[in-house]
N, C-alpha and C positions, 0 to 999 in steps of 0.2 A: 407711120405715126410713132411716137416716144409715149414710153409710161412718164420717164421724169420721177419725181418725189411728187406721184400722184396730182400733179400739176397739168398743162396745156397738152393735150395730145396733138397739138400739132408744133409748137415749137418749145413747150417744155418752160414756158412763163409760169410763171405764180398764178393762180385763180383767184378774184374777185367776185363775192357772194355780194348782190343787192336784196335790200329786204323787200323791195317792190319788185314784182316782176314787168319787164321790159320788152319790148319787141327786138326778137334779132335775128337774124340770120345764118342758119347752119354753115361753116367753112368748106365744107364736105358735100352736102347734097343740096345747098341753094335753099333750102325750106325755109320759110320767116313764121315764126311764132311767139308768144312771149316764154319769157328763160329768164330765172334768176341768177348763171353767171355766164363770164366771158374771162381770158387771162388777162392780164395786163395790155399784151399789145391787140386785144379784140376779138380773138379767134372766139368763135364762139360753139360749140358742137350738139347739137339733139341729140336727148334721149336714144332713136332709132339707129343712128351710127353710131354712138359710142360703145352698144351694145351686143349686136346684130350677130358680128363674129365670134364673140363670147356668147352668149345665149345657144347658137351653131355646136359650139364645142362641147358646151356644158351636157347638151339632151344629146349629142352623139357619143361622150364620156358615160354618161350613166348609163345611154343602153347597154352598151357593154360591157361598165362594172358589175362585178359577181361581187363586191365588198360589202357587207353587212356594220359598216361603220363608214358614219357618215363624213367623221374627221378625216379619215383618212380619205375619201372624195372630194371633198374640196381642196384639200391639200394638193392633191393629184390635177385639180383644175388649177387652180392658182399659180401652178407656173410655167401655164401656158401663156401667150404672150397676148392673149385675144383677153386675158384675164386683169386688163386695170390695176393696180392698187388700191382704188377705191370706183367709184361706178357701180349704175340703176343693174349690169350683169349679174351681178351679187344678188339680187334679189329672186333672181331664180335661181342660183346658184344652191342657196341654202334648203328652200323645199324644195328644189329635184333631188340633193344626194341625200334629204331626209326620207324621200320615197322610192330613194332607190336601195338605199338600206333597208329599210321596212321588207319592202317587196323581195330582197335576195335572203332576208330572214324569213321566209316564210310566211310573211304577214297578209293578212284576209281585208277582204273589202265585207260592207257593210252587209252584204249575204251570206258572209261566212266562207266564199269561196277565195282561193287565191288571188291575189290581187294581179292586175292587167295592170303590169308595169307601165307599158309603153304608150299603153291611153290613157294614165294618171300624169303622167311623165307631160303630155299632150296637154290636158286641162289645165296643170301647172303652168306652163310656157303662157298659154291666153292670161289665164290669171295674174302672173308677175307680169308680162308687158303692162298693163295696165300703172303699176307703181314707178312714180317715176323718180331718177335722181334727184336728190335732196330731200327725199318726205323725210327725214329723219328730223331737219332743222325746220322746213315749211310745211311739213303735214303733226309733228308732235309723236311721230311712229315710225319708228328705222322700219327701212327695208327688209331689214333680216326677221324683226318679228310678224311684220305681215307675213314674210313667204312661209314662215314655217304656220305659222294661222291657215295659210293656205294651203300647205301641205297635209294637215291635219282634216280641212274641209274637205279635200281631196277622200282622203283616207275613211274617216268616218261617213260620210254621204251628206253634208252638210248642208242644210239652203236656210235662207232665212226664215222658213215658217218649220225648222225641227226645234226643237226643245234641247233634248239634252244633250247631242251633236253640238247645236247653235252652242251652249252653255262650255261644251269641254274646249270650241276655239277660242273662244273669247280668255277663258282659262289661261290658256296656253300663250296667247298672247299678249295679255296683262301680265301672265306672271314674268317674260320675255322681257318686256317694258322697264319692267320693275328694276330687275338684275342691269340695263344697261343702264339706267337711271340712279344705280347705285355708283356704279362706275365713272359716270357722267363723262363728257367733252372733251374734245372735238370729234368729228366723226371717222374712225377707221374699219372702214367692209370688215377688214381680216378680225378686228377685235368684236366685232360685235357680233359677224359671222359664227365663231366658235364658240360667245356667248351663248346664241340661241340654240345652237345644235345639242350644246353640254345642257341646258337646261329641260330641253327638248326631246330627246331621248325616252329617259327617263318617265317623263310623264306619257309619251305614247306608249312606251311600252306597258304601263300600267294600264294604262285606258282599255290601249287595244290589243293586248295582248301579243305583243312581240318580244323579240329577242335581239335588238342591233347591239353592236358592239360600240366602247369606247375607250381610246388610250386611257392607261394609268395618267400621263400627264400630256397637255396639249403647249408646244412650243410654237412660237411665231417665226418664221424662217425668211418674213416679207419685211420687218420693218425698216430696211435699207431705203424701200424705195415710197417712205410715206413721212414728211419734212415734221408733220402733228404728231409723230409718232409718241406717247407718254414714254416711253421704256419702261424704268421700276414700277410707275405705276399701274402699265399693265401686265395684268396677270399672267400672261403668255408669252413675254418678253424673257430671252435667258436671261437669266439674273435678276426674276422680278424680288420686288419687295416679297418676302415672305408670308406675310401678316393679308395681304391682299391678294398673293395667290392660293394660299390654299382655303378664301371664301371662295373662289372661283372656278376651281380646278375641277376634273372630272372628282363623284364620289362628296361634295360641299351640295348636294341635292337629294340626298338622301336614300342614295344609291349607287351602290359601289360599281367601278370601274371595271369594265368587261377585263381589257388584258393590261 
């Protein structure tokens, strides 16, 4: 398969979003379901294949990152080739290396005792399969800010009848919302990805008491292969507008930048 400029992973056509979703047929594994896109010349690919191998990579990538910065594990993920330019992979992309930083800083589960990587690691996976490509434009909620909401529920012990657990994800992902809402359209994994984690941070580690790291400034090294790319306008772009990246940039959250 081709990534393309985040376009058809099988021939690298342009992609066609419907506002209605449709019945169609995966290229790849035969499955008929409704899908709201296809590229141009029809291919049309499920959720489950487009991700399956990136998802693979991502949770065998974090077992064995020791990084205490999350930027720097996605990065590490992202160029690998299982990794999209945009795709529903991203969405655990972002709360696993949020909980794999937590977790190699030291950070405690809701007992107080060290946190079990690899079975947070675990509940994540379940949890992001569930969100699927495009909720960003047909659910009103990027992917990126679910998984870290997710990541967070992970973290804190969250279920729907806690109180102030319930209170700090919704936090976190309203406030997640917010920032990419500022930024607004179209949708880019890699920008909204670094969005969430830069915003993200920050407030775990106030919550719950950790210590992950983040660059002084976060660069985008992808946008070659995504056509919606903004450039100046995004903040992570070399050569962003000024004025726009340093509302954006690590330390624009009210906490200064680890290294």
């Amino acid at each position: 398969m081709t990534i393309g400029k985040a376009n058809c992973l099988v021939c690298g056509d342009p992609l066609v979003y419907w506002g209605e979703a449709r019945e169609a047929t995966c290229h790849i594994c035969g499955k008929k379901e409704l899908g709201h896109c296809a590229c141009e010349s029809g291919h049309y690919i499920c959720n489950t294949c487009h991700r399956v191998e990136g998802v693979d990579y991502i949770l065998g990538l974090c077992s064995r990152s020791e990084s205490t910065d999350p930027i720097e594990i996605v990065n590490e993920a992202m160029q690998d080739k299982s990794i999209y330019p945009n795709g529903p992979e991203h969405h655990t992309l972002i709360g696993a290396a949020l909980i794999t930083a937590y977790a190699n800083a030291g950070g405690k589960n809701p007992k107080g005792e060290p946190l079990n990587k690899a079975a947070a690691l675990s509940e994540l996976r379940k949890r992001s399969l569930q969100v699927p490509g495009g909720a960003c434009g047909f659910w009103g909620a990027c992917g990126a800010a679910v998984s870290a909401g997710q990541a967070m529920s992970v973290l804190n012990g969250s279920t729907p009848l806690s109180q102030e657990p319930w209170a700090q994800c919704q936090r976190l992902t309203s406030m997640i919302l917010g920032r990419l809402a500022d930024l607004g359209g179209p949708r880019c994994c890699k920008r909204t990805g670094y969005t969430a984690i830069i915003a993200a941070v920050p407030y775990i580690d106030a919550t719950l008491g950790a210590n992950m790291q983040l660059p002084v400034e976060v660069t985008c090294s992808f946008f070659a292969n995504n056509a919606e790319c903004r450039r100046k306008e995004c903040p992570y772009f070399p050569g962003a507008d000024e004025e726009v990246k340093a509302a954006f940039q690590p330390g624009a959250f009210g906490c200064a930048p680890s290294k």
